[in-house]
Residue frames relative to the residue before (quaternion, step in Angstrom):
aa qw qx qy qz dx dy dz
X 1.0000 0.0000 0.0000 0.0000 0.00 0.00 0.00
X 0.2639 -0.7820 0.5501 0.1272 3.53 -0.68 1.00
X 0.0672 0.7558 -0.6447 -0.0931 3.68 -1.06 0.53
X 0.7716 -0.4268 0.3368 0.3302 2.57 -2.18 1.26
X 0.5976 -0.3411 0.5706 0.4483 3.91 -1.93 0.83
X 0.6445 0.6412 -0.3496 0.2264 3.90 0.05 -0.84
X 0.6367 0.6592 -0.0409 0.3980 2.58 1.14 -1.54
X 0.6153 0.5750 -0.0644 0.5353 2.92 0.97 -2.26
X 0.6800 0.4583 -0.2910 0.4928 3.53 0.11 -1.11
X 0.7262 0.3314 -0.4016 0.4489 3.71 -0.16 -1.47
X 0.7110 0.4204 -0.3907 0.4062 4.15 0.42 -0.42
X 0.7057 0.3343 -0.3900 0.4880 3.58 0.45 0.42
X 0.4725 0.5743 -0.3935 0.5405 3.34 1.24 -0.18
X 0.6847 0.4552 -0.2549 0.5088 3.84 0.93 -1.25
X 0.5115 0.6713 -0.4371 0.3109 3.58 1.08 -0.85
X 0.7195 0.5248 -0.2212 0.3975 3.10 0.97 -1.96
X 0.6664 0.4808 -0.4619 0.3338 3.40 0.51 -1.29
X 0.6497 0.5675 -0.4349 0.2581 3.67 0.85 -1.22
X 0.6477 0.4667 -0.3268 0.5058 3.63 0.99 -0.80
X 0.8889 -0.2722 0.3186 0.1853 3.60 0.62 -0.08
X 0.5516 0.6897 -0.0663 0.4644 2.99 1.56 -2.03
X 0.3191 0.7045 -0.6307 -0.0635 3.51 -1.43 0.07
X 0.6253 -0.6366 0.3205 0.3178 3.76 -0.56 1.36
X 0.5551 -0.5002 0.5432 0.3828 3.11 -1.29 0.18
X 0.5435 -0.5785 0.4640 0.3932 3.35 -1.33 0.49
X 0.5142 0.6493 -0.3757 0.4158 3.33 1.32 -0.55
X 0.7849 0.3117 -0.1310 0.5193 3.54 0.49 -1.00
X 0.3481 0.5558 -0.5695 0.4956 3.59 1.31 0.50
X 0.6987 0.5528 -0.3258 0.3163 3.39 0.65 -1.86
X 0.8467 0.3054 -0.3022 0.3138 3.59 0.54 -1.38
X 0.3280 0.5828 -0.5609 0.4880 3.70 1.53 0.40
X 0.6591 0.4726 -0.5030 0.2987 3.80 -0.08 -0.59
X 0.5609 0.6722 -0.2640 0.4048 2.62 0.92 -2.13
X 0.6638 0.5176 -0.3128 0.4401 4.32 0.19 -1.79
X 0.5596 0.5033 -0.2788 0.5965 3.86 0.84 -1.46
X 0.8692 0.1847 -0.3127 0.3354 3.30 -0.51 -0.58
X 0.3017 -0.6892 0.3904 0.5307 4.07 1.53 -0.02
X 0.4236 0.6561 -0.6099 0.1349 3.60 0.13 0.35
X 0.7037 -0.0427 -0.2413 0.6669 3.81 1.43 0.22
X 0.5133 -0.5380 0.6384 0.1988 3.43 -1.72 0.43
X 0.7975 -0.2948 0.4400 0.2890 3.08 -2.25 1.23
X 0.5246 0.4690 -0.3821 0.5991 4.40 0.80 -0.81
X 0.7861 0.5030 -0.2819 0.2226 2.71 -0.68 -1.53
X 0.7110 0.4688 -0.2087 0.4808 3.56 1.08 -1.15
X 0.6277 0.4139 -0.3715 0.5446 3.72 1.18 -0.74
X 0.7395 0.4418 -0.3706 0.3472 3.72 0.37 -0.46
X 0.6552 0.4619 -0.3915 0.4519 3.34 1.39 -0.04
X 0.6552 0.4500 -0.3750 0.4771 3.71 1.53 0.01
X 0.3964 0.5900 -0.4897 0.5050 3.46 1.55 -0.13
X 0.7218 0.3714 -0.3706 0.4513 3.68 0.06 -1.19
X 0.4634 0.7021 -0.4647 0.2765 3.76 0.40 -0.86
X 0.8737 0.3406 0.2312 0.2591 2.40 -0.09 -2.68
X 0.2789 -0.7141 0.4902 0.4147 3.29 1.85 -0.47
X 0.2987 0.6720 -0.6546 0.1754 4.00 0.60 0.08
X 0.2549 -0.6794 0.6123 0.3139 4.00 -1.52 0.10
């Protein structure tokens, strides 16, 4: 069963809160941005790769 990016999103978004956690507003923004396709599931790791120095 596939679910909507929407979906997906509001349950990792809930994941965090349960531990505690709330996103950056920054990474609120590019979840919208993913929901609405103006950037892609890439787009977001390469902008936390550059961030964070992650490989």
């Amino acid at each position: 069963m596939m679910v909507s990016k929407e979906t997906a999103w509001n349950y990792a978004v809930g994941i965090l809160k349960v531990d505690g956690l709330t996103p950056s507003e920054e990474m609120l923004e590019m979840i919208e941005k993913e929901k609405r396709g103006e950037m892609t599931t890439d787009e977001i790791l390469q902008r936390l790769k550059e961030k964070y120095g992650a490989t």
